[in-house]
Wavefront OBJ file of the C-alpha trace (Angstrom):
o trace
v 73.438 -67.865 68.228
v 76.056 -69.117 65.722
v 74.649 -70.392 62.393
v 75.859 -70.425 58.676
v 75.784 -66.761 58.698
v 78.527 -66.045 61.093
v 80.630 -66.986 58.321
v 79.371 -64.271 55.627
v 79.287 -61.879 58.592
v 82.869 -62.098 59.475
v 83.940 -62.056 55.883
v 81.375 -58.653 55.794
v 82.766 -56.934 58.810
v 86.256 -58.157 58.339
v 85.966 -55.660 55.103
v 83.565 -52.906 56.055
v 85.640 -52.508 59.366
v 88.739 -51.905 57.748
v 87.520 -49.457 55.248
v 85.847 -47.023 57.692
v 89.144 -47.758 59.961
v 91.225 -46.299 57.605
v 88.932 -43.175 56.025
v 86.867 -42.263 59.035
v 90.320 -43.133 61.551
v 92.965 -42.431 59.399
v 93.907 -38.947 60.573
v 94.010 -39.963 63.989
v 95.892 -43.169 63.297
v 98.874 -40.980 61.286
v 98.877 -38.723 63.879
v 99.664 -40.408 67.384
v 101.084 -43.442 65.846
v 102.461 -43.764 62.187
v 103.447 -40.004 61.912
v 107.186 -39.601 61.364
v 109.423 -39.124 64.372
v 109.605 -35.655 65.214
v 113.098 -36.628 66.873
v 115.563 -34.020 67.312
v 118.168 -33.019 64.263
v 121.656 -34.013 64.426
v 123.774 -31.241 64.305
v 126.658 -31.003 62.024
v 130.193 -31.174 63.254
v 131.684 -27.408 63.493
v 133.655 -26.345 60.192
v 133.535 -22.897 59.686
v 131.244 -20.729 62.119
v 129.524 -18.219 60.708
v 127.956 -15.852 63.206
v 124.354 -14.644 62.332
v 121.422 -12.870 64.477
v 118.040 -14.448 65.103
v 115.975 -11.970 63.970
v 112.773 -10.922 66.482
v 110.178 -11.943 63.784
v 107.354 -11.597 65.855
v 108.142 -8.029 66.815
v 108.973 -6.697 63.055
v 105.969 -8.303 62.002
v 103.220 -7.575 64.684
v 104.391 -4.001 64.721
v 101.951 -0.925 64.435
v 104.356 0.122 61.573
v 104.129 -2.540 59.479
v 100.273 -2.658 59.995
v 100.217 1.067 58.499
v 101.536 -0.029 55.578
v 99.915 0.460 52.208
v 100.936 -0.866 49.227
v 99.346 1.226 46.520
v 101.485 1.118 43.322
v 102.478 -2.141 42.056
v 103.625 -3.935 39.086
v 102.350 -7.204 37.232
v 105.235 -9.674 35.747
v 104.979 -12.793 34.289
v 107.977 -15.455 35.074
v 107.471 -18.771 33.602
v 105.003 -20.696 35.261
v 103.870 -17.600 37.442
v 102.192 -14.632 37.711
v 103.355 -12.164 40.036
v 102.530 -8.826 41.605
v 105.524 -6.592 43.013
v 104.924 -3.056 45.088
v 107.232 -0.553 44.506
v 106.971 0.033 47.948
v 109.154 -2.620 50.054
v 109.730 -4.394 46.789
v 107.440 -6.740 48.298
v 105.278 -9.850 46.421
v 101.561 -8.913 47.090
v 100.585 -11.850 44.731
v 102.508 -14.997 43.275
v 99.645 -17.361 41.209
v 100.565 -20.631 39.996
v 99.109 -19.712 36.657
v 97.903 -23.670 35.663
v 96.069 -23.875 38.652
v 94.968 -20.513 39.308
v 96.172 -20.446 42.775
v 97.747 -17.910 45.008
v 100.875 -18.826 47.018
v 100.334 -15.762 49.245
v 98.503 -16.556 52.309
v 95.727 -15.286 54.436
v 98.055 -14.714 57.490
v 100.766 -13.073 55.289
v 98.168 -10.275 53.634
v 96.558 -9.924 57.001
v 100.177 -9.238 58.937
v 101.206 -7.712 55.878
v 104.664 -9.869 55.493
v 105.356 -11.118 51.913
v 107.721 -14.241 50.288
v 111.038 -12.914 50.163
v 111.494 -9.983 52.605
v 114.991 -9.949 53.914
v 116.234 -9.832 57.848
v 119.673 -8.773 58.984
v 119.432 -8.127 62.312
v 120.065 -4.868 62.334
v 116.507 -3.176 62.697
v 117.106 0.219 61.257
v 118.717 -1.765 57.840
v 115.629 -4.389 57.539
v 113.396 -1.545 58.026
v 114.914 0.703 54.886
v 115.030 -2.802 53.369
v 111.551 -4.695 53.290
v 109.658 -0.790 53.050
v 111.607 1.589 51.404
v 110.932 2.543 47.625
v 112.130 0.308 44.758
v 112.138 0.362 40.670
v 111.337 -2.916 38.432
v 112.608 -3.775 35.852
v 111.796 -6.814 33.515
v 113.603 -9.284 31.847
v 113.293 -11.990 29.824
v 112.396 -15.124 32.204
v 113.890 -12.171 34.907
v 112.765 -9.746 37.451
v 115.147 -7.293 39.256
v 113.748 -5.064 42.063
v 115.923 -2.449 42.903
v 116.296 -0.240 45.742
v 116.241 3.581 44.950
v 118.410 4.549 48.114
v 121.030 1.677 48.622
v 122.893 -0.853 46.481
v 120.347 -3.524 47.506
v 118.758 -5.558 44.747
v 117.098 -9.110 44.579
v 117.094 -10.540 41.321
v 114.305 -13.350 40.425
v 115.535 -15.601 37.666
v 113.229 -18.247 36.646
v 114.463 -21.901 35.669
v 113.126 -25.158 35.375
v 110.051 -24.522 37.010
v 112.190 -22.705 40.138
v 113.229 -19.500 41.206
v 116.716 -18.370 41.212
v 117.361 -15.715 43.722
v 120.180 -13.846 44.074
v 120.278 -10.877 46.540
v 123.152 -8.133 45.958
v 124.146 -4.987 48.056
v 124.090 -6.439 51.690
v 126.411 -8.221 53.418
v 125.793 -12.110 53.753
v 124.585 -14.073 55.527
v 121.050 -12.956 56.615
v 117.636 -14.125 56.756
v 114.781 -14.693 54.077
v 111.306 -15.131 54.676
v 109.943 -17.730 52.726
v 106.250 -17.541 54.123
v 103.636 -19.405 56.095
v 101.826 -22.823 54.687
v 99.218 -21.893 51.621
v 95.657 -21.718 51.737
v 94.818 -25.267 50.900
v 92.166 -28.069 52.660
v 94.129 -30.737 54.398
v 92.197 -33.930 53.980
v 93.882 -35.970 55.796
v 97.710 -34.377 54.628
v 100.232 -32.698 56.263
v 100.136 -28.594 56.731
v 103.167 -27.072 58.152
v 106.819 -27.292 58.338
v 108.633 -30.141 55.683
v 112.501 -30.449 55.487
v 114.667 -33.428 54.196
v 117.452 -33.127 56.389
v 120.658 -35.498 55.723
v 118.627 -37.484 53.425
v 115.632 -37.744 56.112
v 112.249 -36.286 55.270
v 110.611 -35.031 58.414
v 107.060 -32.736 58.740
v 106.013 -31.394 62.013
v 102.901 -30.064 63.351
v 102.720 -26.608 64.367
v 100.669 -26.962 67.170
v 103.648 -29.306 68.070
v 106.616 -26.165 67.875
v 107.670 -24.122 70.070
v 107.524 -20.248 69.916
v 111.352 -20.195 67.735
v 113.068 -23.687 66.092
v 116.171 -23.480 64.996
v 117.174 -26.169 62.266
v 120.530 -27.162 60.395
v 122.375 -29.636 58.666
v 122.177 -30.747 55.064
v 118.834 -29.347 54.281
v 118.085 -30.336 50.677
v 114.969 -28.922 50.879
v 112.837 -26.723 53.718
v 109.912 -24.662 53.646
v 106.306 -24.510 54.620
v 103.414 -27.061 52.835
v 99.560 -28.116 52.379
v 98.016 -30.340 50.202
v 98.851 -29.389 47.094
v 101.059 -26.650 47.488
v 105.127 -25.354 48.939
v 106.779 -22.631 49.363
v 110.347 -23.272 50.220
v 113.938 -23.690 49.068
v 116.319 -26.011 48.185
v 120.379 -26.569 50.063
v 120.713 -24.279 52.717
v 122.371 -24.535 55.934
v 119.791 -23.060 58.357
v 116.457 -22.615 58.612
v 113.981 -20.592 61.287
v 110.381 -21.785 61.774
v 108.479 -19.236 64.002
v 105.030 -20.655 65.788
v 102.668 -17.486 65.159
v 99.047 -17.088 67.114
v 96.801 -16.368 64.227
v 92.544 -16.509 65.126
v 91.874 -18.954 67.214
v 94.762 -21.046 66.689
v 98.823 -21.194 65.031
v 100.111 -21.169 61.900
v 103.987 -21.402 61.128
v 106.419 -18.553 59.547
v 110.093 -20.163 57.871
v 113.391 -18.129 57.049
v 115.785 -19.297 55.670
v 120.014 -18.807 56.034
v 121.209 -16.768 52.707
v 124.542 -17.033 52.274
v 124.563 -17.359 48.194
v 122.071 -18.127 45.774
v 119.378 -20.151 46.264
v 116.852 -21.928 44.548
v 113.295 -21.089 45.956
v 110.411 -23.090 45.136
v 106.992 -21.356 45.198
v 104.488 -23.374 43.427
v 102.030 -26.668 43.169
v 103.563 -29.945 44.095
v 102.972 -31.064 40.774
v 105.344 -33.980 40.164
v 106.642 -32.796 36.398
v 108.137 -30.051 38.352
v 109.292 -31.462 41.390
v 110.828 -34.545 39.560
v 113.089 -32.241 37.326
v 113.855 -30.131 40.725
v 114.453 -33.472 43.282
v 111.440 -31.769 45.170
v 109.700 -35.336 44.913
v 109.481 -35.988 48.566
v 107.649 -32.993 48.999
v 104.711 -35.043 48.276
v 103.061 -36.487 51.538
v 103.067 -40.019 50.632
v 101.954 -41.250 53.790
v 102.875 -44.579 55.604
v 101.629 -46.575 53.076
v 105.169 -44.973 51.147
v 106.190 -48.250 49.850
v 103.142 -48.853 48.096
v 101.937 -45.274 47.180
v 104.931 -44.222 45.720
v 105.294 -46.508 42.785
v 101.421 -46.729 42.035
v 101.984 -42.966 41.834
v 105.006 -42.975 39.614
v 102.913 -46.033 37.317
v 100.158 -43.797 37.176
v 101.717 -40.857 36.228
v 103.582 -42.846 33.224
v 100.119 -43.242 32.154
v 99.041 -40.244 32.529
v 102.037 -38.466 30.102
v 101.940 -41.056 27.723
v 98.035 -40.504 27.265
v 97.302 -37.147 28.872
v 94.325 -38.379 30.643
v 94.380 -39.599 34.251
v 90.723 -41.663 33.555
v 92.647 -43.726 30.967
v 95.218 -44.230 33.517
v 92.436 -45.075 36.318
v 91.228 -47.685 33.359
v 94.146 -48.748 32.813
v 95.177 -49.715 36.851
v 91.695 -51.199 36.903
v 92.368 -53.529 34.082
v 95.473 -54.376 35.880
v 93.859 -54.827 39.393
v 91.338 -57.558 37.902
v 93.389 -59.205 35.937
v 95.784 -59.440 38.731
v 93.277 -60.656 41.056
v 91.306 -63.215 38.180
v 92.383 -66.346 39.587
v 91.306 -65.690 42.753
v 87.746 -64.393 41.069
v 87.555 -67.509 39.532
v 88.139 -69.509 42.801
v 85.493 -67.463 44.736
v 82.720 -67.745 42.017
v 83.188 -71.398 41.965
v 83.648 -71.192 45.483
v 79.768 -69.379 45.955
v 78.490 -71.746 42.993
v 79.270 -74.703 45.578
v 77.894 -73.121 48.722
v 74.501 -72.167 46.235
v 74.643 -76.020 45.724
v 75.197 -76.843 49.492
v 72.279 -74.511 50.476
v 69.473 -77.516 50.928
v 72.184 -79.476 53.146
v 73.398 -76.717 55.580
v 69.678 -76.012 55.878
v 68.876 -79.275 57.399
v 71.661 -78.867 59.413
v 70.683 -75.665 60.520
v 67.420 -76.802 61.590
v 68.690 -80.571 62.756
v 70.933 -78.770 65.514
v 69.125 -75.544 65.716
v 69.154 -75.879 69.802
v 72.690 -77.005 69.879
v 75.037 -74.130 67.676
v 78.474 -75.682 68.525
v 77.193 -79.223 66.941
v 75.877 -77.430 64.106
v 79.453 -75.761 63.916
v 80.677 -78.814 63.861
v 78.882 -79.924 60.778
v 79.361 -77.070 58.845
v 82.766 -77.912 59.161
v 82.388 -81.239 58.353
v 80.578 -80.110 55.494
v 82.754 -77.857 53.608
v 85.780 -80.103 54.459
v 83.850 -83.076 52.496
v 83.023 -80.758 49.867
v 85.970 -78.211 49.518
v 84.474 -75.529 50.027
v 86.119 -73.028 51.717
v 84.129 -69.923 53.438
v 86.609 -67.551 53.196
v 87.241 -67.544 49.648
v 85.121 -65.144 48.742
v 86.555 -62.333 51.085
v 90.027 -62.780 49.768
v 89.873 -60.856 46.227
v 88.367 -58.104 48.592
v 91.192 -58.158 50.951
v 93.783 -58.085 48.568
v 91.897 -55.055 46.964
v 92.260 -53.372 50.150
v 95.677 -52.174 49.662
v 95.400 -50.798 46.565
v 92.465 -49.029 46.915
v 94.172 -47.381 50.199
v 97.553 -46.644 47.704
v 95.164 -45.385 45.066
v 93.342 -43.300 48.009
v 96.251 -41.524 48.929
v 97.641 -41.385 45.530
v 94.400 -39.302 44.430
v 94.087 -37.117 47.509
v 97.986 -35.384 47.171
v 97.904 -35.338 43.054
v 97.311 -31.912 42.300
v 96.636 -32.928 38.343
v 93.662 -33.955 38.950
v 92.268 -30.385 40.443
v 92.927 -29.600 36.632
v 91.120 -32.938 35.246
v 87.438 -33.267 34.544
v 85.297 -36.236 33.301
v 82.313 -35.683 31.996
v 80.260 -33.168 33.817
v 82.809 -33.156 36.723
v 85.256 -30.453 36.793
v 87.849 -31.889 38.843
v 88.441 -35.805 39.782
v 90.380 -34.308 43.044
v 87.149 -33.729 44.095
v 83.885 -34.795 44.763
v 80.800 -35.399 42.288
v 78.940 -32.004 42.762
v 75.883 -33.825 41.281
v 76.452 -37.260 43.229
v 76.177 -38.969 39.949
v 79.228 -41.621 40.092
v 78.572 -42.299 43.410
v 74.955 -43.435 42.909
v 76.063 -45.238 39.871
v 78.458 -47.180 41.814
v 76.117 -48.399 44.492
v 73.732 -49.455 41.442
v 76.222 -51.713 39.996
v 77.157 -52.902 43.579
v 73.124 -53.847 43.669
v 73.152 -55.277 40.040
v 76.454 -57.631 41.255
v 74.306 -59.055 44.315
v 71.391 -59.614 41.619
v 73.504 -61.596 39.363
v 74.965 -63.245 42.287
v 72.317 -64.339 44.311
v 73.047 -65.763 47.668
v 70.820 -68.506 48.942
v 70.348 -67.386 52.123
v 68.039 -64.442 51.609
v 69.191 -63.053 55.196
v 72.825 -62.574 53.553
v 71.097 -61.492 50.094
v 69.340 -58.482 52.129
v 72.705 -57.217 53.854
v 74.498 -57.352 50.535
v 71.980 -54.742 49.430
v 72.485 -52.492 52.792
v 75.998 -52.796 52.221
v 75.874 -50.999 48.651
v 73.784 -49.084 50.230
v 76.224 -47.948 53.169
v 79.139 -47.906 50.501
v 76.816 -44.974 48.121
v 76.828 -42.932 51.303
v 80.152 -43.715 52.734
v 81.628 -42.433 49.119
v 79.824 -39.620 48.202
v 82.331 -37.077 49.653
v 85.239 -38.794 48.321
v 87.730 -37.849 45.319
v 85.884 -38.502 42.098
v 88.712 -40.329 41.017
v 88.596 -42.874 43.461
v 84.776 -43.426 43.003
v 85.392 -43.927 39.405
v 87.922 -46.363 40.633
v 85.661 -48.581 42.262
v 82.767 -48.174 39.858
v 84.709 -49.626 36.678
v 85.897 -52.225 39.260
v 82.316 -53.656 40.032
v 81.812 -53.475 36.503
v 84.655 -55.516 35.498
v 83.527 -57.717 38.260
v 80.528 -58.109 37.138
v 81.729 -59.123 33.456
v 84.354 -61.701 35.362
v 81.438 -63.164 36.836
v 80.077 -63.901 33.631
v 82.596 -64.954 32.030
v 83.542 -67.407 35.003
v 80.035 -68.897 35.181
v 78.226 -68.600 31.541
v 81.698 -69.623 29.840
v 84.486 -71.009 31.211
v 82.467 -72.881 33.542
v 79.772 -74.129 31.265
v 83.225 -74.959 28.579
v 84.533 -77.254 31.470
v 81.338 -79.133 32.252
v 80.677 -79.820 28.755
v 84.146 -81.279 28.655
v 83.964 -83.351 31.415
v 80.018 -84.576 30.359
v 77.976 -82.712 32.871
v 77.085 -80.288 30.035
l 1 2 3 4 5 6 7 8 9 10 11 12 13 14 15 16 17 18 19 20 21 22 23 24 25 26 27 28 29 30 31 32 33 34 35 36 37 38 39 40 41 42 43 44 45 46 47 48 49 50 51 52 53 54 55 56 57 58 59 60 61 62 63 64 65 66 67 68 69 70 71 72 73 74 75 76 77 78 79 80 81 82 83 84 85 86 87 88 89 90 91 92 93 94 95 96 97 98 99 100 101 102 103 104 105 106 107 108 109 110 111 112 113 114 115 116 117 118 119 120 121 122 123 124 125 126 127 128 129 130 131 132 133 134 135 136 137 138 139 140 141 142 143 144 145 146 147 148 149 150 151 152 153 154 155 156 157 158 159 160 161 162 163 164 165 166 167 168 169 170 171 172 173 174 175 176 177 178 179 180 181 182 183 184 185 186 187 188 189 190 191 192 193 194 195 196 197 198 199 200 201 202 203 204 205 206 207 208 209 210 211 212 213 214 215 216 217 218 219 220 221 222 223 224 225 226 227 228 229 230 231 232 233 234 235 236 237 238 239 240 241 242 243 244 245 246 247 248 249 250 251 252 253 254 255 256 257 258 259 260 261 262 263 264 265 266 267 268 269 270 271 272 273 274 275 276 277 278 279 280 281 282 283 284 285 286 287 288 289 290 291 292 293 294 295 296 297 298 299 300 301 302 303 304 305 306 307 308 309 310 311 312 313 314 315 316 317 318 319 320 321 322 323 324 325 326 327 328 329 330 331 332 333 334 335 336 337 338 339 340 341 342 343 344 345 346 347 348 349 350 351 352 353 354 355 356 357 358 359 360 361 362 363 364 365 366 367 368 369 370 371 372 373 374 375 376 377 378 379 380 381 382 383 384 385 386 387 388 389 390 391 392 393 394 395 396 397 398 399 400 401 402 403 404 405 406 407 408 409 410 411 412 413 414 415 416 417 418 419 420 421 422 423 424 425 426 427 428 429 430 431 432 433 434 435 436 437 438 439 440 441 442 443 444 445 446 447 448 449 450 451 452 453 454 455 456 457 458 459 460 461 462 463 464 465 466 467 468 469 470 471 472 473 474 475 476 477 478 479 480 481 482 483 484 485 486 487 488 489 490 491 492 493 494 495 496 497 498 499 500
């Protein structure tokens, strides 16, 4: 039966539906529909052939050799940013920590198949086995590692720089194949893990389940390599690139190579945007579909964020904006619910006048708010337009690895979720206090405004703390609107105009 309430119900589902759509559907929808096209590469036109071997990864690294392998003597170096551990044996990286986040680049799947960052593939299976196991010395520099073979005139030479890796590899003829590694340990949430390249100015990702056993790309690769959440391992201008699908447990994961044929700059770190801006790594952040929205509410909030050092003052500060933004169509609504408060005796008789006949009492509804201007969809707008940003800010907060590193109060990381449920309780109480000082005056509509915060408390408690502290300051400040709409500017303009 249609009534009166149809009208807050549609403005109710209209929001609830889309916010569950897009947290509870969201991986699904990037997946089969919004996900980049995984269309094939253009190749470039022939120049200068250079003729290299695809190397048999699979069989060097799934090898009963390689699986003997110990790695007992090591030594720890610090290069910039990083922490690293280096075996004397193979020359090979058993560790590489991103020191301000206390993270290890070197995966699960590369210490169980026992294939580091780095190793180097000719071809020729004889040379890549004296290569990647043989014994090396190394020596430290200033901002400089060089591991040295004992037996040939092979060395690779780490040079740190801006927050990079040089590498230069001397001895062997070029060009060959480097490993660069698999994707990091990391929790996807909704974000890409796998394969990322920006290939003639296109940034593609591709899901491994998605490859086949050996992909070959090339091009203009500005930047290729292997990424999760928060982390890549890759490098930057390079001609080719191998990405081997691997059976690991009960599923795939994906091993890349890249084409040396001179220097390179190798990139094995957190995608955290100080970095990547001063590298042009940038679009190795997963900024979604929503790109044209994320991406400068990112950038804005990251201004903040320098400028202060705190990314609460910069969710403040976007909050502040948000409401201010959005006053004038606060200001509408509230006078907007004053009216239909004021309407409530009238679209009760009508309700009960034509309570056998709903399309007449349609009808007069209509009729109603047309005399009156009121317009039932008012209030849903400022939530609409909200809906947006919160989705930008959503995004923005789930691929900002700052935040693992930025507490509030008593929790230790806003990239993650209140481990005492504290915010999120706090923000259904001041969605509860906004219905009290709001009262509908249908009590029907009054009740579901209360199971809504209530749904909402729930429906947030496993989200980013950041996001939660988002929405809390925004009831807050919407509660303060509301009062200063009503109790001031409201009661101002009556006074003025004698009603006072």
């Amino acid at each position: 039966m249609m009534d009166n309430d149809s009208q807050f119900w549609k403005r109710f589902l209209i929001f609830t539906l889309l916010m569950f759509i897009f947290i509870l559907g969201y991986e699904l929808f990037y997946t089969y529909y919004f996900k980049p096209q995984q269309k094939p590469l253009k190749k470039e036109e022939k120049k200068e052939k250079v003729e290299v071997k695809n190397v048999n990864l699979p069989q060097l690294m799934l090898g009963t050799f390689r699986e003997k392998q110990e790695y007992k003597e090591s030594v720890n170096v610090e290069l910039g940013n990083y922490s690293l551990e280096i075996s004397k044996k193979g020359g090979k990286i058993l560790r590489f920590i991103d020191k301000k986040y206390s993270f290890n680049l070197i995966s699960e799947v590369e210490r169980t198949y026992k294939i580091f960052p780095l190793e180097v593939f000719t071809g020729d299976t004889e040379l890549d086995r004296e290569l990647n196991f043989g014994e090396y010395d190394i020596v430290t520099k200033e901002n400089k590692v060089e591991i040295i073979h004992k037996n040939l005139s092979f060395k690779k030479i780490l040079t740190y720089k801006n927050g990079a890796i040089e590498l230069r590899l001397e001895g062997i003829n070029k060009p060959f194949w480097v490993f660069v590694g698999s994707p990091p340990d990391d929790e996807a949430f909704y974000t890409h893990i796998g394969p990322v390249f920006k290939i003639n100015g296109e940034v593609v990702r591709y899901d491994i389940d998605e490859l086949k056993g050996v992909n070959e790309f090339s091009g203009n690769i500005l930047f290729g390599g292997e990424e999760s959440r928060y982390f890549f391992k890759g490098v930057k201008e390079h001609a080719k690139h191998l990405v081997y699908r691997v059976k690991y447990k009960e599923g795939y994961t994906a091993f890349s190579l890249f084409l040396y044929d001179s220097p390179k700059e190798v990139y094995i770190g957190a995608k955290d945007y100080a970095r990547l801006r001063e590298l042009g790594l940038e679009d190795t952040l997963d900024w979604g579909t929503l790109k044209l929205i994320v991406k400068p509410l990112f950038i804005f909030l990251y201004w903040i964020y320098e400028h202060t050092g705190s990314w609460v003052i910069a969710i403040v500060v976007l909050t502040f904006i948000v409401r201010i933004f959005l006053f004038p169509l606060g200001y509408k609504s509230t006078v907007s619910m004053m009216k239909l408060q004021e309407l409530a005796p009238k679209i009760e008789k009508i309700k009960q006048k034509y309570k056998d006949d709903p399309v007449k009492m349609q009808e007069e509804m209509m009729k109603l708010y047309a005399e009156t201007g009121f317009n039932p969809m008012s209030g849903c707008l400022p939530l609409l337009l909200q809906i947006p940003v919160f989705f930008a800010l959503y995004k923005v907060l789930i691929i900002t690895v700052d935040l693992k590193v930025s507490s509030f109060l008593w929790i230790p990381s806003l990239a993650d979720k209140d481990p005492f449920y504290i915010l999120p309780v706090l923000m259904g109480a001041t969605m509860i206090l906004q219905q009290k000082l709001t009262p509908s005056p249908d009590p029907k509509q009054a009740m579901v405004g209360y199971i809504t915060a209530i749904a909402f408390t729930l429906l947030f408690i496993n989200f980013p703390a950041g996001l939660v502290l988002y929405w809390t300051l925004n009831n807050i400040l919407n509660i303060a609107q509301n009062y200063l709409i009503k109790d001031v500017l409201l009661k101002t303009d009556n006074k003025k105009k004698g009603r006072g």
